[in-house]
C-alpha positions as CSV (number, residue, x, y, z in Angstrom):
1,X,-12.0,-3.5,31.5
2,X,-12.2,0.3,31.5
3,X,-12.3,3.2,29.7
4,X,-11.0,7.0,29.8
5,X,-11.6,9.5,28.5
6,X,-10.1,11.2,25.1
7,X,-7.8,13.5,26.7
8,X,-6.3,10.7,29.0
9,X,-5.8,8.2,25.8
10,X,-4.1,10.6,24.0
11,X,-1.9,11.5,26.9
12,X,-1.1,8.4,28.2
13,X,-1.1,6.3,25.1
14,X,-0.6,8.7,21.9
15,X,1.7,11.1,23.3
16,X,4.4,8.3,23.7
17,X,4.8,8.3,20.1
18,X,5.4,11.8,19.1
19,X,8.1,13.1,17.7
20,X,10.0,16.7,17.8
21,X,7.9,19.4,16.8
22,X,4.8,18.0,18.0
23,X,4.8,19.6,21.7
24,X,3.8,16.3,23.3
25,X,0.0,16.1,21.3
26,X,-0.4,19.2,23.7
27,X,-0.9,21.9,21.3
28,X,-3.6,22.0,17.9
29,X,-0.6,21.2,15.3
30,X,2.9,20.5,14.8
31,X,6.0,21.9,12.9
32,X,7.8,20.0,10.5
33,X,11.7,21.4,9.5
34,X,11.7,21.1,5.9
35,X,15.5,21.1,4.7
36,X,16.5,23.1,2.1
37,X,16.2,21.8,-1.4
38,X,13.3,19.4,-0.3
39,X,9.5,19.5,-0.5
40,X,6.9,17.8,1.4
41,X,4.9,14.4,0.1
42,X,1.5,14.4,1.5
43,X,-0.9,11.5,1.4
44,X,-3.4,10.1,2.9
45,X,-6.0,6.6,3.4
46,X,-8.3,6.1,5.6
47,X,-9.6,2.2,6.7
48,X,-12.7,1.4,8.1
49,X,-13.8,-2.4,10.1
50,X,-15.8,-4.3,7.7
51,X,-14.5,-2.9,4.6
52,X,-11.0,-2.7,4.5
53,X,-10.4,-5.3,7.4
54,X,-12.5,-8.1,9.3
55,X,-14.0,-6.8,12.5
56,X,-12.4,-9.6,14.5
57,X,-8.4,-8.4,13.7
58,X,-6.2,-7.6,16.2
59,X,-6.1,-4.0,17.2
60,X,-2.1,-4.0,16.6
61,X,-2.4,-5.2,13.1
62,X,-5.4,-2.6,12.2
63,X,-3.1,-0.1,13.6
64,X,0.0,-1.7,11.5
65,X,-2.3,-1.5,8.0
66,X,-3.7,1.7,8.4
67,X,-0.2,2.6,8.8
68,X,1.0,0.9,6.1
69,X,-1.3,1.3,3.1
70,X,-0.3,5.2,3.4
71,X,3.8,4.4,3.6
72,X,3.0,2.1,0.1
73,X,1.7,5.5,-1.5
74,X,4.8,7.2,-0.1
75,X,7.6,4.5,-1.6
76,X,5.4,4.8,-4.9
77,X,6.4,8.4,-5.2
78,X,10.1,7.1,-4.5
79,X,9.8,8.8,-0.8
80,X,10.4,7.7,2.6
81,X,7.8,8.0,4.8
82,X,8.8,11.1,7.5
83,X,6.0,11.5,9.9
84,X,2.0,10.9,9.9
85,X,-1.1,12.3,11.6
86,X,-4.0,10.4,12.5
87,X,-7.5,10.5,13.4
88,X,-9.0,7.9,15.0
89,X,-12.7,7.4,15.1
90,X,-13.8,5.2,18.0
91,X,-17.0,2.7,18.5
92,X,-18.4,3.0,22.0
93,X,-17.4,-0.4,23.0
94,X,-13.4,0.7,23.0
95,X,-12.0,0.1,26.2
96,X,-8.8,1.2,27.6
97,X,-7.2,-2.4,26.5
98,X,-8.4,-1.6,23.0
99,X,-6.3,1.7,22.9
100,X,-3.6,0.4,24.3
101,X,-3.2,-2.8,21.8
102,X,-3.7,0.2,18.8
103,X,-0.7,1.7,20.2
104,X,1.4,-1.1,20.7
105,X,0.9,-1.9,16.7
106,X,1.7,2.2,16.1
107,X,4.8,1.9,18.2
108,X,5.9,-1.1,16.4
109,X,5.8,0.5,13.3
110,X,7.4,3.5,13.9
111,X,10.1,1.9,15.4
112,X,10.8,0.2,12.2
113,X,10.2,2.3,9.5
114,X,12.0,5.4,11.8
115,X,8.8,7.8,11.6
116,X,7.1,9.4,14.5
117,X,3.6,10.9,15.5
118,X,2.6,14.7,14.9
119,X,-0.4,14.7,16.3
120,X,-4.5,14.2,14.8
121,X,-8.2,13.8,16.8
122,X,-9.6,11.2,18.3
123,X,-14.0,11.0,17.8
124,X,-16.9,9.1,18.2
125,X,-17.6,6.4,15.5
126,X,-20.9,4.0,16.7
127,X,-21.2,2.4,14.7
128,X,-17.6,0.9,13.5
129,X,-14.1,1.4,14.1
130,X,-12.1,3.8,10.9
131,X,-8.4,5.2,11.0
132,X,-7.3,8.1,8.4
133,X,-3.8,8.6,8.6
134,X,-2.2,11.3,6.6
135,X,1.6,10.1,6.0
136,X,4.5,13.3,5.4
137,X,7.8,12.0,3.4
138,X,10.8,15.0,2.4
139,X,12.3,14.3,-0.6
140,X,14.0,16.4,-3.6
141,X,11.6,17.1,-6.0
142,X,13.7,15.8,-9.1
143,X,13.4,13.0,-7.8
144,X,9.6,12.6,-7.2
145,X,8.0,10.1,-9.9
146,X,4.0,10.7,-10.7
147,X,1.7,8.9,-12.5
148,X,2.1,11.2,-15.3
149,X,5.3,10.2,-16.7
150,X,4.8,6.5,-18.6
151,X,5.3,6.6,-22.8
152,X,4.8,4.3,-25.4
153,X,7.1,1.8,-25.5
154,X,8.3,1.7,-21.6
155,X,7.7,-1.6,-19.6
156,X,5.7,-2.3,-16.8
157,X,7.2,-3.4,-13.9
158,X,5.7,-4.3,-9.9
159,X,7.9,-5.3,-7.0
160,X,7.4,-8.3,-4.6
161,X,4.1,-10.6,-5.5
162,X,0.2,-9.9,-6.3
163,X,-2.9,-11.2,-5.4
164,X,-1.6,-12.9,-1.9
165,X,-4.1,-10.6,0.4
166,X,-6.7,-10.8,-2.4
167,X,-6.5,-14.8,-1.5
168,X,-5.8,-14.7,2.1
169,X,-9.4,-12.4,2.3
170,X,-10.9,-15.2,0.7
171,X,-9.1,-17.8,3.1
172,X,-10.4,-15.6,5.9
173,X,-13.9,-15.3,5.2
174,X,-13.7,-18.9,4.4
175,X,-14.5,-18.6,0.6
176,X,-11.4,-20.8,0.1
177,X,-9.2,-23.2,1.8
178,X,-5.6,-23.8,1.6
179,X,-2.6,-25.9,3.1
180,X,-1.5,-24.7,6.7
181,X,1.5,-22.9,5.1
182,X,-0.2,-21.6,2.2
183,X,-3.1,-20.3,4.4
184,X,-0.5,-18.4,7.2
185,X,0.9,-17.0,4.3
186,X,-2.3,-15.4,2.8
187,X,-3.5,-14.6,5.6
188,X,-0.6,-12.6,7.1
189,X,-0.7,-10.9,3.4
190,X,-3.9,-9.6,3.9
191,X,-3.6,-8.7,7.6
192,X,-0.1,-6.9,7.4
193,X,1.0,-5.7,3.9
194,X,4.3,-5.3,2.9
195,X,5.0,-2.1,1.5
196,X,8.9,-2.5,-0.2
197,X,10.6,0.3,1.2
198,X,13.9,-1.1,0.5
199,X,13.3,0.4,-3.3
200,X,12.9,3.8,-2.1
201,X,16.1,3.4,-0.1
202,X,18.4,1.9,-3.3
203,X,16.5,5.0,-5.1
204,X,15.5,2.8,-7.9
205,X,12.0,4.4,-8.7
206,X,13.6,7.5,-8.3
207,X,16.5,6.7,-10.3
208,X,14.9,4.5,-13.4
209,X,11.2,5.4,-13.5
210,X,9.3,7.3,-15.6
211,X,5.8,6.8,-13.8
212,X,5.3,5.1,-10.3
213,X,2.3,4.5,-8.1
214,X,1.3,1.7,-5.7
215,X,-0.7,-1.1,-6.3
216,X,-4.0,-0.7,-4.1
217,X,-6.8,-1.6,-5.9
218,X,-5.8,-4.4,-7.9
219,X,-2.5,-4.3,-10.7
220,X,-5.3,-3.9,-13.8
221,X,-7.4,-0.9,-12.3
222,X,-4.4,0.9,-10.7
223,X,-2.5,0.1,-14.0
224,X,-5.4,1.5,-16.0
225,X,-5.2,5.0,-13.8
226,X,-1.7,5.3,-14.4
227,X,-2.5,4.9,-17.8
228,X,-4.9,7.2,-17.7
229,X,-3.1,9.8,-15.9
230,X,-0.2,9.5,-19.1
231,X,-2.5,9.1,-21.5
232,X,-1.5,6.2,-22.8
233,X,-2.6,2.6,-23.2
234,X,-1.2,-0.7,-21.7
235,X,-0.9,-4.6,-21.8
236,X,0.0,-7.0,-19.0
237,X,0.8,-10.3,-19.7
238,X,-1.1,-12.6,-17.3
239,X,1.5,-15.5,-17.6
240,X,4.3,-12.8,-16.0
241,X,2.4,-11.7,-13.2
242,X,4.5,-13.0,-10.1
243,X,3.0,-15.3,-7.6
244,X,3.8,-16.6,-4.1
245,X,4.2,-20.2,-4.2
246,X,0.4,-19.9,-2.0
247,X,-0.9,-18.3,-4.9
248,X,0.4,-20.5,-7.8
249,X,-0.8,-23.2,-5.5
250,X,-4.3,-22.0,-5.6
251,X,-4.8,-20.8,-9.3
252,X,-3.4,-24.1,-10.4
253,X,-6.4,-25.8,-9.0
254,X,-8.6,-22.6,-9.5
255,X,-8.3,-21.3,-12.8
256,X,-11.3,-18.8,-11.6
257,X,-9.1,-17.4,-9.2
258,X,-6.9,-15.6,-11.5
259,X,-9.2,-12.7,-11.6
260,X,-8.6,-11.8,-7.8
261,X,-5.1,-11.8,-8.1
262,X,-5.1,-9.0,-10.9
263,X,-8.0,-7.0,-9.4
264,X,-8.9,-7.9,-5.7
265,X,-6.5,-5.2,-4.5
266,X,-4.6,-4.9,-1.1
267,X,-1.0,-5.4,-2.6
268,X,0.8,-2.3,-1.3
269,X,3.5,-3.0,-3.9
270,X,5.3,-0.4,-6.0
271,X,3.6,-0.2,-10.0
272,X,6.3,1.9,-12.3
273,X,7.0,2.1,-16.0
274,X,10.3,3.0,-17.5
275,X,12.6,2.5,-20.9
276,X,12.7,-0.8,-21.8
277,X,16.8,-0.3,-21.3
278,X,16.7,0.9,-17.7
279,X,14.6,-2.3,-17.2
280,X,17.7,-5.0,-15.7
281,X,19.2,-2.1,-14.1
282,X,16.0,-1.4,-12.4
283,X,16.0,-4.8,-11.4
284,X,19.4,-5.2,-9.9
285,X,19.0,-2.0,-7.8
286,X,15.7,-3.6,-6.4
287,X,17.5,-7.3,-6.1
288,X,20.5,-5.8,-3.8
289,X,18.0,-5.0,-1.4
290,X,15.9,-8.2,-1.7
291,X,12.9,-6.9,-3.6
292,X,11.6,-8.7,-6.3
293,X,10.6,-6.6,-9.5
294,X,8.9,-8.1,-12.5
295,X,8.5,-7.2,-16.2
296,X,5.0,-7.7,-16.8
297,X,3.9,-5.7,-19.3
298,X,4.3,-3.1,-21.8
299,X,2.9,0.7,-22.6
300,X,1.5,1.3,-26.0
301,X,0.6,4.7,-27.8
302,X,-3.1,6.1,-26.7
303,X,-4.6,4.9,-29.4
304,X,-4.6,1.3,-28.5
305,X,-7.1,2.0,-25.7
306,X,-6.8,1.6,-22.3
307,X,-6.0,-1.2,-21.0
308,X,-6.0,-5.3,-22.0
309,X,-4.5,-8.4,-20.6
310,X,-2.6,-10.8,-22.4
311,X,-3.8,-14.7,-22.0
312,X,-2.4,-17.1,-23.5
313,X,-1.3,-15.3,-26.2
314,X,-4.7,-13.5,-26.8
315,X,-5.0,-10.0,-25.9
316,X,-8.6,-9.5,-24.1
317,X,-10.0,-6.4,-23.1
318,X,-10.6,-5.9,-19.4
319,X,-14.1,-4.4,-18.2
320,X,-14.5,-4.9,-14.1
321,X,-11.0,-4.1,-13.0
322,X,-10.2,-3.2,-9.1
323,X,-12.0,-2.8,-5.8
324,X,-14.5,-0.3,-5.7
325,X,-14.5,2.0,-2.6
326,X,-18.8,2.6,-3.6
């Protein structure tokens, strides 16, 4: 194995993937044509080996999550992603083979969610390998949904499945076991999220929600910021939390693991609120482009509190909620 230096893994294996306006990674920025009537989305996540993925993953998947966490944020805001910058910070072990699997995961990527490279740094990281990528998305700004928006009386609602990466960390570490199928389908969860871009495509968030965001850090902590952003209170109702037939599998014969489903994080699904009317409408618009969306839960006026979940009946009152980043 060998290894180059900076200037020759960004030109031989970066450079590849950028787009117009980005002069080739041969210049200190890029350009981005904004068309008229838009605005620019901005967001960004960084990952980092050990915490937000097992040392031993494949370089292509890293590169596909770090990507991927950042295009969730974009589809919460009811964007598509654009365009991203990244900076790459490198152990001293990385060989050329290492940057060269990393790209081949970027490439894939970009090539199917249509976005390109504009350009970021590469550095020195000893001690472990981390990826910040700032993702760009154009989109009217009518049309952009906050946190802020969510009122007493609208309904919860969260696309595709939780708690499957939750559980496939678990399978991974070897905390738990599962069936063959169930355990491919955890573990793939965890390793390459899902984000549902098809909802930013029908417009449905843009179109029915009041408040969107995605789901991160686990449904009851990221639910709690929302709330906390509107200023309003909340209640989910455990039994209509949707779960992979994996997950149901597990929980049935785990009761204990119901609380990573609703706050181990890593979901990368879309978290919105809106009337209780534009519920089924919302759901149809996400069904003709095979998303799943689920009611399950309800805003309630500020003075409720913050945030409880419903079990069995029983509202309880939820005190550790999501992954901690500290």
């Amino acid at each position: 194995m060998t290894r180059s230096g900076e200037f020759h893994w960004i030109s031989k294996y970066l450079a590849p993937l950028a787009g117009t306006g980005s002069f080739g990674l041969r210049d200190d920025a890029a350009l981005i044509d904004v068309p008229a009537g838009k605005s620019v989305v901005v967001t960004q996540d960084a990952i980092a080996s050990g915490i937000h993925f097992l040392p031993d993953t494949s370089l292509d998947l890293v590169a596909r999550k770090a990507m991927r966490v950042n295009i969730s944020d974009i589809v919460g805001k009811a964007a598509l992603p654009h365009s991203y910058s990244l900076a790459l910070g490198v152990p001293d072990d990385w060989q050329d083979a290492d940057i060269a699997s990393f790209a081949s995961g970027l490439a894939e990527d970009q090539a199917l969610y249509g976005i390109q490279l504009t350009g970021g740094d590469i550095y020195r990281s000893p001690d472990r390998l981390c990826i910040a990528v700032t993702m760009f998305a154009l989109i009217d700004p009518a049309r952009y949904k906050s946190r802020l928006g969510a009122r007493a009386g609208d309904a919860i609602m969260v696309t595709g499945t939780i708690g499957d990466a939750a559980l496939g960390l678990k399978v991974a570490t070897g905390e738990i076991k599962a069936d063959p199928t169930a355990t491919d389908h955890l573990l793939n969860a965890y390793h390459l999220p899902d984000p549902p871009v098809a909802t930013a495509i029908a417009g449905a968030i843009a179109q029915y929600a009041s408040a969107s965001m995605d789901i991160s850090d686990g449904l009851i902590g990221d639910c709690r910021k929302l709330c906390a952003a509107s200023n309003v209170g909340a209640i989910l109702n455990r039994s209509k939390i949707p779960l992979s037939d994996a997950a149901a599998q597990r929980v049935s014969e785990d009761d204990g693991l119901w609380k990573s489903i609703y706050t181990g994080g890593d979901d990368y699904q879309v978290l919105c609120t809106m009337p209780a009317s534009a519920k089924a409408d919302f759901q149809n618009a996400c069904a003709s482009e095979n998303v799943r969306a689920t009611h399950v839960g309800d805003i309630k006026g500020a003075e409720f509190g913050s945030m409880a979940l419903d079990i069995d009946g029983t509202p309880v009152s939820i005190e550790e909620d999501s992954f901690s980043h500290f």
